[in-house]
C-alpha positions as CSV (number, residue, x, y, z in Angstrom):
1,X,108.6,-23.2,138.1
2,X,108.3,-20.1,140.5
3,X,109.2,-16.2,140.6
4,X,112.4,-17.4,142.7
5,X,113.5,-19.2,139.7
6,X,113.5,-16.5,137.0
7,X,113.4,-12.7,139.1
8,X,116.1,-10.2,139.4
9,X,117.1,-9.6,143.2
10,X,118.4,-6.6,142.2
11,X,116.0,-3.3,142.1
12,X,116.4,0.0,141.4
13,X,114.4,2.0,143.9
14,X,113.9,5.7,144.6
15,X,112.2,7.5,147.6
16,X,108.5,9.0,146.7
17,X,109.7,12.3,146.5
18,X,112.0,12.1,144.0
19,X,111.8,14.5,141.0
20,X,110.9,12.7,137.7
21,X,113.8,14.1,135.7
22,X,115.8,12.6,138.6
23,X,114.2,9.3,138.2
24,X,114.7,9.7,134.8
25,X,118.4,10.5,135.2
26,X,118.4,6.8,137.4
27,X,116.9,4.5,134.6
28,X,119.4,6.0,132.1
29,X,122.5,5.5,134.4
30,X,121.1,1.9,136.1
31,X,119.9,1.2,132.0
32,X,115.9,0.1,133.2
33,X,112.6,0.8,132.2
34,X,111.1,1.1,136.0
35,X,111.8,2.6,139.1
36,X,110.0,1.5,142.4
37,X,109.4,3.8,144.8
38,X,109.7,3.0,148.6
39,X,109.5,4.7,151.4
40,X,111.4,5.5,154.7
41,X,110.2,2.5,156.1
42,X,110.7,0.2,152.9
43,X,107.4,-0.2,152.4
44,X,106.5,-0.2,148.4
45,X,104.7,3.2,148.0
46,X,104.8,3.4,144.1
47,X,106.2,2.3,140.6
48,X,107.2,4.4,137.8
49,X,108.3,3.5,134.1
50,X,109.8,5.4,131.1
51,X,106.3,5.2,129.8
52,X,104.8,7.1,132.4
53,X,107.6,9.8,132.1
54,X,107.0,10.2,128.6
55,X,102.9,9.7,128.7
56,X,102.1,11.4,132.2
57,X,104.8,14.1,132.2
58,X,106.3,15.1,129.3
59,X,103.4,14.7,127.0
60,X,101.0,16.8,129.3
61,X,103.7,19.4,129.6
62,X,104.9,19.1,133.1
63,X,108.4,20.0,134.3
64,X,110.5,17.5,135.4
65,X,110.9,18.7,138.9
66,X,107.7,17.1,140.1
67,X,107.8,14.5,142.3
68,X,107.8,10.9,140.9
69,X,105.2,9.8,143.1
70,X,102.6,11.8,141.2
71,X,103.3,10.0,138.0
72,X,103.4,6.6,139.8
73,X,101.0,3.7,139.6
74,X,99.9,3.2,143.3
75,X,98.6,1.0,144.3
76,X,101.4,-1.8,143.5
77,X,100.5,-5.0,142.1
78,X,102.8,-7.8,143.3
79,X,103.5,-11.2,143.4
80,X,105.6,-13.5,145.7
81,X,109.0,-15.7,145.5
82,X,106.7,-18.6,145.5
83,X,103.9,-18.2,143.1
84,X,104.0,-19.7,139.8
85,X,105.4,-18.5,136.5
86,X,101.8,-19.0,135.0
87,X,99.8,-17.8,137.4
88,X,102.3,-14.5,137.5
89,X,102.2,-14.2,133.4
90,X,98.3,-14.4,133.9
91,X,98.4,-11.8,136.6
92,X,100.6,-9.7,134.9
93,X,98.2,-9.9,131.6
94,X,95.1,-9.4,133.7
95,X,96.0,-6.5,135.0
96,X,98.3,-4.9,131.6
97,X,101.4,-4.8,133.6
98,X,105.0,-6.0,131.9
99,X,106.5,-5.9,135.7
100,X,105.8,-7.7,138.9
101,X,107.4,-6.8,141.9
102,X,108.5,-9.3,144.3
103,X,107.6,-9.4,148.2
104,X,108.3,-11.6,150.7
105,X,106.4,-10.1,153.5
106,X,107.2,-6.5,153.5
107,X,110.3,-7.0,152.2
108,X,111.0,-6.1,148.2
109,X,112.5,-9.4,147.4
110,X,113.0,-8.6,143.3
111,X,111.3,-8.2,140.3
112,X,110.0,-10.3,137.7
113,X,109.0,-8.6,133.9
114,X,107.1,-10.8,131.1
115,X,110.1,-10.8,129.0
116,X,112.4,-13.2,132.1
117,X,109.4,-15.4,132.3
118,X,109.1,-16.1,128.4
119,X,112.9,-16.5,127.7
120,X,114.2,-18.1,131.5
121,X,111.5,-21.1,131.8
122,X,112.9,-24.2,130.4
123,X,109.4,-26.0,130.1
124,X,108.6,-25.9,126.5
125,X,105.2,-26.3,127.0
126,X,105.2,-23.4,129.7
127,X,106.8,-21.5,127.9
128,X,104.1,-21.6,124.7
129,X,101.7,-21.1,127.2
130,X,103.1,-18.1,128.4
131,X,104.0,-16.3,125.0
132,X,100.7,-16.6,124.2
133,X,99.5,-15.1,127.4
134,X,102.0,-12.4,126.9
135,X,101.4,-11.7,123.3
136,X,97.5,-11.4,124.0
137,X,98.4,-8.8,127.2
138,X,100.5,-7.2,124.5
139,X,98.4,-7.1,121.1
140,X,94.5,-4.5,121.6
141,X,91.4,-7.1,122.6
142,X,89.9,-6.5,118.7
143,X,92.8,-8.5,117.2
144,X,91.6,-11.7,118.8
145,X,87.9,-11.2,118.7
146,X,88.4,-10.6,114.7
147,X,90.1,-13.9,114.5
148,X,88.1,-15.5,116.2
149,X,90.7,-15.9,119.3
């Protein structure tokens, strides 16, 4: 299986300069955990998630009428309608991410989070393979070491 199989085409994307307590006010209407941010010429300029609100803003005491794009992670890892499920899970686990954007060329094409890989494959044996790659993305390095993992 590929990205095509299991991504949502649909994403929720904001301009750069977008205050945070507006992208805020987006993944609370649109119900997500991420926003992307794009630019005038489409191009994939950021990414922002309620974490980062809460982590990066809130909890170091900024206002809310900052711009997202200082509060974004930049630059974007991505993947493509055409790579593998596993080799997007890895990717994804590699780098601590739970969501992979989607290109196809420069064009946002979707995005794909841990959780639609795990519960959207149909391959059991894929899917094992994946839980366990998302569970060890998920859980700190020590609990494996300790158990010998």
């Amino acid at each position: 299986m590929v990205i095509r199989d299991v991504m949502t085409e649909s994403v929720v994307t904001a301009p750069p300069e977008t205050s945070v307590r507006d992208v805020a006010e987006i993944m609370r209407e649109r119900n997500v955990g991420a926003v992307l941010l794009t630019g005038a010429d489409g191009g994939l300029v950021g990414f922002i998630t309620d974490r980062d609100v809460a982590v990066s803003v809130v909890a170091e005491g900024h206002d809310g009428s900052v711009a997202a794009s200082g509060h974004a992670s930049a630059p974007v890892i991505t993947g493509t309608p055409e790579m593998p499920l596993e080799e997007a899970a890895e990717t994804m686990a590699r780098f601590g991410i739970r969501r992979l954007p989607v290109m196809e060329g420069e064009r946002l094409a979707g995005i794909v989070t841990l959780d639609d890989i795990a519960v959207r494959t149909s391959d059991r044996e894929l899917r094992g393979s994946l839980t366990k790659t998302i569970t060890r993305s998920a859980l700190p390095g020590f609990y494996f070491h300790q158990r010998g993992g």
